[in-house]
C-alpha positions as CSV (number, residue, x, y, z in Angstrom):
1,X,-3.9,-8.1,-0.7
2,X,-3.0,-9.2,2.6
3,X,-0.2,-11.3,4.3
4,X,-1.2,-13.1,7.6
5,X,1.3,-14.0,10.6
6,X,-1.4,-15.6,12.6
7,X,-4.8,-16.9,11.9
8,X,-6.4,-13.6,12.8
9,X,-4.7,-11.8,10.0
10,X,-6.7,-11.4,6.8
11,X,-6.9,-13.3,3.3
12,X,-9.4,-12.1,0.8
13,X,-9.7,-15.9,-0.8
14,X,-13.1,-15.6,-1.6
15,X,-13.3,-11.9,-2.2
16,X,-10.5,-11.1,-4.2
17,X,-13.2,-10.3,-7.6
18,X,-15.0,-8.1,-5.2
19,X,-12.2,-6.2,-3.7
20,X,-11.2,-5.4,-7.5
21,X,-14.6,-4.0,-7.9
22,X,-14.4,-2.1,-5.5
23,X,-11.2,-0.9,-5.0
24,X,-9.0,-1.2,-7.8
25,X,-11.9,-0.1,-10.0
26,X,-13.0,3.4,-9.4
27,X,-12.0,6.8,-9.1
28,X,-10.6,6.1,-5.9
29,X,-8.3,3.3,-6.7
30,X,-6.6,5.3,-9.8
31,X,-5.8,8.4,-7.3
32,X,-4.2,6.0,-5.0
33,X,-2.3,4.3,-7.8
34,X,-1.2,7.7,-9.9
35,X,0.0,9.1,-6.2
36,X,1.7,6.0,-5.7
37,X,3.7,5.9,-9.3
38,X,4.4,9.2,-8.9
39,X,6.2,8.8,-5.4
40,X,8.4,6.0,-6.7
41,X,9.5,7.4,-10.1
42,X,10.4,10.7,-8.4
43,X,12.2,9.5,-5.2
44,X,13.3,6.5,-6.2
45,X,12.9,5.3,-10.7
46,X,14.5,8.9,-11.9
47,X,17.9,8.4,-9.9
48,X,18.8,5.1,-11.3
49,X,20.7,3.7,-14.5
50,X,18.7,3.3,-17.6
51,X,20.2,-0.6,-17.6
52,X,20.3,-1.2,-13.8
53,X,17.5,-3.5,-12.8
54,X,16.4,-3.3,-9.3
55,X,15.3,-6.4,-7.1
56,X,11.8,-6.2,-5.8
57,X,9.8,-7.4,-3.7
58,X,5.9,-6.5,-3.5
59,X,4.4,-8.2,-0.4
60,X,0.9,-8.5,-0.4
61,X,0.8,-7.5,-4.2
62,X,-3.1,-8.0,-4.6
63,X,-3.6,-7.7,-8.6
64,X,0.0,-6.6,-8.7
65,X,-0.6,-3.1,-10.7
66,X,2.4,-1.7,-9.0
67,X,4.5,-4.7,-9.7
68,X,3.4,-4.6,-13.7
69,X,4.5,-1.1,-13.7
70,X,8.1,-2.2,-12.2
71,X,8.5,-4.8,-14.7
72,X,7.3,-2.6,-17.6
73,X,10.4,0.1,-16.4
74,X,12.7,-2.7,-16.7
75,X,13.1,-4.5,-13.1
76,X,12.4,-7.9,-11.3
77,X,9.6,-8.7,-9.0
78,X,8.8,-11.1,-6.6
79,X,5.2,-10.5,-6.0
80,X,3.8,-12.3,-3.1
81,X,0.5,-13.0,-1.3
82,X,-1.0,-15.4,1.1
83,X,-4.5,-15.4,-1.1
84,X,-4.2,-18.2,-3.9
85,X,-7.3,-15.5,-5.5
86,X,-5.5,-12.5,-5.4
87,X,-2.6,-13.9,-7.5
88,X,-4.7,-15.8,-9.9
89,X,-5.7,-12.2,-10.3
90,X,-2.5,-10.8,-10.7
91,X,-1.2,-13.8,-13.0
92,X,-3.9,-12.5,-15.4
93,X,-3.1,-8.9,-15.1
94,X,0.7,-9.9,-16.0
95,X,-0.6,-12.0,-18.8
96,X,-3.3,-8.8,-20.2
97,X,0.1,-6.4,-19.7
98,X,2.0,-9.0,-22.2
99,X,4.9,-9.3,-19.3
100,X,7.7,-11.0,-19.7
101,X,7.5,-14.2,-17.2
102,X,11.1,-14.4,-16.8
103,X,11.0,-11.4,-15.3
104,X,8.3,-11.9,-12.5
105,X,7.4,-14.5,-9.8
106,X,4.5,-15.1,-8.0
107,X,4.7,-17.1,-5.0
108,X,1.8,-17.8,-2.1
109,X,3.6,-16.8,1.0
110,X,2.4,-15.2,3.7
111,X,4.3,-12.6,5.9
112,X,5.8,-15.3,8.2
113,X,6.4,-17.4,5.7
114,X,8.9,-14.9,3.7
115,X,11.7,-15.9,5.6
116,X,11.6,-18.9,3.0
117,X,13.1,-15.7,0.8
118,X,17.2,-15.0,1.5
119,X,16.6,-11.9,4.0
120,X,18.2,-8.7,2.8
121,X,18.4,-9.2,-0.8
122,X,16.0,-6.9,-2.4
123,X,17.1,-3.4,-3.9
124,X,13.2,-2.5,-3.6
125,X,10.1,-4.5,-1.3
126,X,6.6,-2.9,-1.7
127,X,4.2,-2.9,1.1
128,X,1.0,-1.3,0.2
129,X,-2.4,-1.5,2.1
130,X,-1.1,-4.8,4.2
131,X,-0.2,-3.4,7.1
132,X,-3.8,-2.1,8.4
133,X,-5.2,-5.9,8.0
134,X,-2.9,-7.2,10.5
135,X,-4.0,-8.2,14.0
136,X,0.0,-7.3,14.7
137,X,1.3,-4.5,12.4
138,X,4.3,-3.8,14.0
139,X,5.5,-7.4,13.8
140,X,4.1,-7.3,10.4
141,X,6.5,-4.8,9.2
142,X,9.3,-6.0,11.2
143,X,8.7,-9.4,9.1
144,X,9.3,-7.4,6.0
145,X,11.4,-4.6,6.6
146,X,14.5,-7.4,7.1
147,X,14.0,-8.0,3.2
148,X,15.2,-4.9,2.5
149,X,18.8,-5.0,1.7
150,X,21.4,-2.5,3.1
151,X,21.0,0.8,1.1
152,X,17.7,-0.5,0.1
153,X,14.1,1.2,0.1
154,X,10.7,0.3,1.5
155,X,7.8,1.8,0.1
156,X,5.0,1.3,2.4
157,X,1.5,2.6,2.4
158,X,-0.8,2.3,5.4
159,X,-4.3,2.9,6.7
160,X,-4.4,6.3,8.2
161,X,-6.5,6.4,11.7
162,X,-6.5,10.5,11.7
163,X,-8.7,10.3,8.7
164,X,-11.2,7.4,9.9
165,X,-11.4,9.7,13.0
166,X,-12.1,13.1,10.7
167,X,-14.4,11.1,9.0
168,X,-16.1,10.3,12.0
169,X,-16.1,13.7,13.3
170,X,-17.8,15.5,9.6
171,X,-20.9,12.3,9.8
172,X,-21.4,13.5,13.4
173,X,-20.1,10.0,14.6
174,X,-19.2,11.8,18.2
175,X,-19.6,8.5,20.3
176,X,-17.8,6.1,18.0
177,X,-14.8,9.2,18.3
178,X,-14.7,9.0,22.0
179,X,-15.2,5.0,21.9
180,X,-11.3,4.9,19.8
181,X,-12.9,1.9,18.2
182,X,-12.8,1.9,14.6
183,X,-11.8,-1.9,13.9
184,X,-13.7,-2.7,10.8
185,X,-15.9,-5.8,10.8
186,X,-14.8,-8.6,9.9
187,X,-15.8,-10.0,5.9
188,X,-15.9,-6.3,5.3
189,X,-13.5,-3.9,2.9
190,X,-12.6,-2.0,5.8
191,X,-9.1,-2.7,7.5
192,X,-9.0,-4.0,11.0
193,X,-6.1,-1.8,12.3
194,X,-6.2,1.8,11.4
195,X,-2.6,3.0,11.8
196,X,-1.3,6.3,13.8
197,X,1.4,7.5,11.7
198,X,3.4,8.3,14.4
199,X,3.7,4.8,15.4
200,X,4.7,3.5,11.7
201,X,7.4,6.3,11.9
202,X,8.7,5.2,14.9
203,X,8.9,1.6,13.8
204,X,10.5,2.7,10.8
205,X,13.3,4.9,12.7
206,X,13.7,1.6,15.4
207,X,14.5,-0.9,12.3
208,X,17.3,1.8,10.9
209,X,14.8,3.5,8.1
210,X,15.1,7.2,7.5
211,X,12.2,8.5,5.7
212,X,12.6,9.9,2.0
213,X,9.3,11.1,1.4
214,X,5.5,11.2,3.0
215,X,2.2,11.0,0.9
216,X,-1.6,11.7,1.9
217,X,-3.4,9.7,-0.6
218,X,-6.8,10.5,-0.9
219,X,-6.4,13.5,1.1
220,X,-9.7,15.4,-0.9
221,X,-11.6,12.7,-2.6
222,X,-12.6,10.8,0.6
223,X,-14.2,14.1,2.5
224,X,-16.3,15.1,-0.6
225,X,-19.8,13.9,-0.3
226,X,-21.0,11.1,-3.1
227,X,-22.8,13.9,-4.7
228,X,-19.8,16.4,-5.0
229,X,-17.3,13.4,-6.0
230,X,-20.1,12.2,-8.9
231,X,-20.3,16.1,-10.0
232,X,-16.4,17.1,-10.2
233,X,-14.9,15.5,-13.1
234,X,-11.9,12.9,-11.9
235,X,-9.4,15.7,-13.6
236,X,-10.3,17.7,-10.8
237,X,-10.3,16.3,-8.1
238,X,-6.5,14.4,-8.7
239,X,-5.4,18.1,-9.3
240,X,-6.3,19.2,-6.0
241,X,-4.9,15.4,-4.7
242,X,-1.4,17.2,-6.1
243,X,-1.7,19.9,-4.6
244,X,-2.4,19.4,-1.4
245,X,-1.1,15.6,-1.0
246,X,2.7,16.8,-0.2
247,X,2.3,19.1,2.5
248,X,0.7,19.1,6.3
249,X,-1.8,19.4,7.4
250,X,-3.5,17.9,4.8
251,X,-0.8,15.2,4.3
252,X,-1.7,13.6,7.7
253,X,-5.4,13.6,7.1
254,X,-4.6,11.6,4.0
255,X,-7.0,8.1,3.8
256,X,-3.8,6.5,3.2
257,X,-0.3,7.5,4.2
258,X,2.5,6.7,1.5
259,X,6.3,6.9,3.1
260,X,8.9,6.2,1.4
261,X,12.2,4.7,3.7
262,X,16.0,4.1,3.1
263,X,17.5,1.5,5.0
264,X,21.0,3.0,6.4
C-alpha cells in the first residue's frame, strides 16, 4: 500500500496477507472505505456523464478496493504499487469482482518511478494511506500530484497526527505528547510520518490544488474503548461516523483525513 522514493520508504512485500487482516478486514477498514466511496461519488461520480469514463490513477492501490469500485462505475484505472504482494492481492480481488481486464492495469512502480507514466494525463489519481509511510511526504505528493491533469482531481487520504496525539492524551501517554515522537516502529502497521493537516493543505495550495471537500475518517470508532466498539453494533457507530465526519472539530480529530483537490 505504499510507494517508496528512497530506500527508507515502506513496502509491505512480506506483509501484504497481514495488513489485509488487519486492516482491510474489520470494522475499521469498512468505515474508512464507505467514508471514502461516499466522498467521491458525491463530489466528484454524481457530476459526470453516464458514458464519460474518467482516467485514473490509484497510487499505492494496496488490494485495489477503491480501484474495483471505479471500474465497476464504468472508468479506467491504472492501479500502481511498489509491493509485487500487494498487487498479487489486488489482481485477485479484480479477478473475485469479475472485472473486465481491459479496463484495469496493474503495474509495479514506485512513487519515483511514475514518471515512467505521461505526467498530467489522468482525469482522477487516488492517493490513500501512502503518504504517512514516506520518510519524505511532501516530495511524495509532489511526485504524484504532477499526474493530475489540468482540471483534474486528487483524492488523498492521510495519517492524521492530531488524533495519534488525542490518542495519546485519553491513554495518559503525557511524556510520549511532550516527546512529539510518534514514528511508528519499523515492521509494524503503524505509519512512520503522522501528517499535520495544515501542512498537506499547504502543499496542496503550493502545487495549484484548491480543496473540494475534507473528511475525518474514523473520527468515533478509534476513541471508543475495545469494549464499547465490541458492544455497539457497526450500524451505530458508521451513523455517528456521518454525522460528525463533515464538520470541525471533530473532522480534524479524524484517524485519517480525506481531502478531496481540484487542480486549477
Amino acid at each position: 500500500m505504499s510507494k517508496a522514493i528512497n530506500q527508507e520508504d515502506r513496502n509491505f512485500d512480506g506483509l501484504a496477507e497481514h495488513f489485509k487482516k488487519k486492516i482491510y478486514g474489520t470494522p475499521k477498514g469498512e468505515i474508512r472505505l464507505q467514508l471514502l466511496w461516499e466522498d467521491l461519488t458525491e463530489h466528484l461520480l454524481n457530476g459526470i456523464e453516464k458514458d464519460q469514463a474518467l482516467s485514473v490513477l490509484d497510487v499505492g492501490g494496496g488490494i485495489g478496493q477503491i480501484s474495483a469500485k471505479l471500474v465497476k462505475s464504468g472508468h479506467k484505472v491504472t492501479l500502481t504499487d511498489v509491493s509485487t504482494d500487494m498487487l498479487t492481492l489486488a489482481a485477485e480481488h479484480f479477478s473475485e469482482q469479475q472485472l473486465c481486464e481491459a479496463d484495469y492495469q496493474l503495474k509495479n512502480l514506485s512513487i519515483n518511478q511514475l514518471d515512467q507514466l505521461d505526467e498530467n494525463s489522468f482525469d482522477l489519481v487516488v492517493f490513500h494511506a501512502v503518504l504517512e509511510w514516506l520518510a519524505n511526504p511532501e516530495s511524495g505528493l509532489k511526485q504524484v500530484m504532477k499526474q493530475v491533469q489540468k482540471g483534474g482531481y486528487i483524492s488523498l487520504m492521510f495519517y492524521n497526527k492530531h488524533s495519534v496525539i488525542m490518542k495519546n492524551l485519553l491513554k495518559g501517554n503525557f511524556r510520549k505528547v511532550v516527546s512529539n515522537n510518534f514514528v511508528g516502529e519499523r515492521g509494524g502497521l503503524t505509519p512512520i510520518s503522522p501528517l499535520d493537516p495544515e501542512d498537506v493543505y499547504a502543499w496542496l495550495e503550493s502545487a495549484g490544488f484548491s480543496v473540494v471537500s475534507k473528511t475525518g475518517i474514523r473520527v468515533v470508532h478509534d476513541y471508543l474503548t475495545r469494549d464499547l466498539q465490541a458492544s455497539r453494533s457497526y450500524e451505530d457507530i458508521l451513523h455517528m461516523e456521518k454525522l460528525l465526519c463533515r464538520q470541525e472539530p471533530y473532522l480534524s480529530l479524524g484517524r485519517y483525513i480525506h481531502v478531496i483537490a481540484h487542480k486549477n
